[in-house]
N, C-alpha and C positions, 0 to 999 in steps of 0.2 A: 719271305722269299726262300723257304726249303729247297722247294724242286720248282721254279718259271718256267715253262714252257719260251722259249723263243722261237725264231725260224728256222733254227741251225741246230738247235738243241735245245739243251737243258744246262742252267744257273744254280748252284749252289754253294750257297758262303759258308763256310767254317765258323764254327765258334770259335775258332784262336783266329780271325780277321777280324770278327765284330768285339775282341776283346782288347785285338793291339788298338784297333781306331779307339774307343774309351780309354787305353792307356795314354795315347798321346794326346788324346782331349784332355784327359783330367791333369797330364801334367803340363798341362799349357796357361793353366789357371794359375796367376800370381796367390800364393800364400799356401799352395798344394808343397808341400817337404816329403821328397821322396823315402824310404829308409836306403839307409847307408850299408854300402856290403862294403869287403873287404877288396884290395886292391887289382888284385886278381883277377877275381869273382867279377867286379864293378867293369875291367876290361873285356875279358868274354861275354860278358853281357850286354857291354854295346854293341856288337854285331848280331846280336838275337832275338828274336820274338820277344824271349824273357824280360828282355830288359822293360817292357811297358805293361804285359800279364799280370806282374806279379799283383794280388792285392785285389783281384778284380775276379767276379764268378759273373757267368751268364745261363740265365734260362732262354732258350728259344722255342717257341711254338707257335708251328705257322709261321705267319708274317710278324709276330709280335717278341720285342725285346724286352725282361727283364735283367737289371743288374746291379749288383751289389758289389761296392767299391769303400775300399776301406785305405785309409790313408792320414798322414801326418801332417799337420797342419802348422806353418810357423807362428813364433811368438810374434806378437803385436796385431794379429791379424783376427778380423772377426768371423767367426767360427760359421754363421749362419751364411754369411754373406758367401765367404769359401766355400761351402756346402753347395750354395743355391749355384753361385757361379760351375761349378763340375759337375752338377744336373743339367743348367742348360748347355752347356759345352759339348758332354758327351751325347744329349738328347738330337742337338742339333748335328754333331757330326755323323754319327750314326744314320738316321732318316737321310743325310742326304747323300751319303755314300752306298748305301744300300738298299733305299727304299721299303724298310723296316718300317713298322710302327714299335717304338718305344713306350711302353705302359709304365717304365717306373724305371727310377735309376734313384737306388737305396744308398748313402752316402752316410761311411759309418768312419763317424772320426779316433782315430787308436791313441792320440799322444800329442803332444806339444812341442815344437822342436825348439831350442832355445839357439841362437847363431852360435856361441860358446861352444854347444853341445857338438856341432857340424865341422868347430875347428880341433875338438877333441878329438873327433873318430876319424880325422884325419890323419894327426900326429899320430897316435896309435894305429894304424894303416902301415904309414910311413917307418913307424918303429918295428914293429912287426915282423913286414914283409922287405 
């Protein structure tokens, strides 16, 4: 959906819309661990695009979606299943917000979050800032 033709005009979606909708697909997924920023940083970012972008690249051409999403995944959690679960998530929110066809949504895992680890980077937030 580059350029639709309607009755009224012409439709076209942004790569930064077809990347927020992936970002709040993939973090809608049980066992998807976001990275942690800094207190700040973590509050300006709730009011922006940013804050679901980050981590996520899109090809568009034509009507077709590729994308590569890259992300932290918690401990106890199985790796494939997390994976498959944010391929179908972002697969399906995508097509139907857009009417896109999705050719591949790449799912690359960077790290293991341990809960420990989440209540560290808290403290030190907290200390910090």
């Amino acid at each position: 959906m580059d350029n639709e033709n309607l009755e009224f005009g012409q439709v076209k979606i942004s790569d930064d819309v077809v990347i927020i909708i992936a970002g709040i697909a993939t973090s809608s997924v049980k066992g998807v661990s976001t990275t942690r920023t800094g207190m700040a940083e973590g509050i300006s970012n709730l009011f922006s695009k940013n804050n679901y972008s980050k981590g996520i690249k899109v090809e568009i051409n034509e009507n077709t979606v590729v994308l590569d999403i890259f992300i932290n995944v918690e401990y106890g959690y199985k790796i494939s299943e997390v994976a498959k679960e944010v391929q179908a998530a972002v697969k399906k929110e995508i097509e139907t917000m857009t009417d896109m066809i999705v050719a591949a949504v790449n799912v690359h895992v960077l790290n293991i979050i341990q809960e420990k680890d989440k209540d560290k980077d808290v403290i030190e937030t907290e200390i910090v800032e």
